[in-house]
Structure formats: structure tokens, C-alpha cells
N, C-alpha and C positions, 0 to 999 in steps of 0.2 A: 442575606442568603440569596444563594443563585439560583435559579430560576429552572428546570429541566430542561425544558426546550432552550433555554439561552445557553445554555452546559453545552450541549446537544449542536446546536446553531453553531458555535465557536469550536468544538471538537471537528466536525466537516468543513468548516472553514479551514483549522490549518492541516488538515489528511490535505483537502482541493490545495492548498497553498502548497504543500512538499510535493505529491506530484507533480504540477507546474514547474518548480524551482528544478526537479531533478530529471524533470525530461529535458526542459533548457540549457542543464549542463551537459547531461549524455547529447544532447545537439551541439554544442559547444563543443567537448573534446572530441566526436567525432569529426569534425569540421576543422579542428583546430590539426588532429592527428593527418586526415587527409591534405593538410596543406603544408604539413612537416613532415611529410611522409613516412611519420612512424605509427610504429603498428601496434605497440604498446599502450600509446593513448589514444588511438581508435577502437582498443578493446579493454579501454577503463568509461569509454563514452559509451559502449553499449553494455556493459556492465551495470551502467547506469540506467538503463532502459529495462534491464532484468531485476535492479532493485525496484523500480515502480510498482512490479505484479503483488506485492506486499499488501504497500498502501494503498492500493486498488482495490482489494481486498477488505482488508479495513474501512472502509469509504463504504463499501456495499453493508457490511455488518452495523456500522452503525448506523447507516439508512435503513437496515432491519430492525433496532431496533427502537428507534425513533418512530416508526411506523407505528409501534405497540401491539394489540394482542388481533388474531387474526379468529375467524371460525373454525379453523386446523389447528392454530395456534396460541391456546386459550389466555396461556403465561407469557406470551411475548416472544422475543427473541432472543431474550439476556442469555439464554444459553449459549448461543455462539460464543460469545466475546473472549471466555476462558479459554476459548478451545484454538481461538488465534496462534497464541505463540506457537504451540507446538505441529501446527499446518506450515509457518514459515521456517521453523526448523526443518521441517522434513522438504521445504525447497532449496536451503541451502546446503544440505546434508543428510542426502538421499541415501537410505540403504543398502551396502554393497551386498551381493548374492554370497552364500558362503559355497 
């Protein structure tokens, strides 16, 4: 059986590993676009840099609740976690005004 903090440990481990990987890309096709001077894959590189805000995100929520339970926050943080998807929905699919 796995251990909480090891769960815990290896879940921030690869959030910190995909940021790294997808900021290195988004430097890459920008870099790659600015030297083939297309403008398509200079705005697939920083597309990439808009998908990080995510798992940036993600990153802090479970260093919240990793923390565990606080003096305000008696039950921990677990409450967050659920409430994820539907905060990145609403970044990549924002609501139009009727």
C-alpha cells in the first residue's frame, strides 16, 4: 500500500514535470515559429504557455492539500480538488454575454 505523502510526493512531482516539459515546448515552437517565420507556430508556442495556468494551478491545490488541516481550516483542503475541472473549463470556455 502507498503511502500518502509518497501519493502526494509523486502527484507534484509529475504536475512540476508537465509544467517544465510544456513551457520547454511553448519555447520551442516559439523559437522554432520565429525562425520560420510563421505565425501559426508561434501562436501554438504560446498557446502553450496559456495551457500551463492549469497545472499551475493544480500544483498550488495540491500543495494545499498536502499541507492538511489549518486553524480556518479544520477539514483540510480536500475541498478544492472537485472544484478543479470546472475552474479550467471556465478558462477555456468563458461565457459569452447574452
Amino acid at each position: 500500500m502507498v503511502s500518502t505523502f509518497r501519493k502526494q510526493a509523486t502527484e507534484q512531482g509529475t504536475l512540476k514535470f508537465s509544467i517544465a516539459l510544456t513551457v520547454f515546448l511553448g519555447v520551442l515552437g516559439v523559437a522554432s515559429g520565429l525562425v520560420t517565420g510563421s505565425q501559426a507556430i508561434i501562436f501554438d508556442g504560446m498557446y502553450s504557455f496559456v495551457d500551463v495556468v492549469p497545472t499551475v494551478v493544480s500544483l498550488l491545490v495540491v500543495k494545499l492539500i498536502a499541507r492538511g488541516t489549518t486553524h480556518r481550516f479544520q477539514y483540510g483542503f480536500w475541498h478544492l480538488e472537485p472544484r478543479l475541472p470546472g475552474r479550467h473549463e471556465r478558462l477555456w470556455c468563458p461565457r459569452r454575454p447574452h
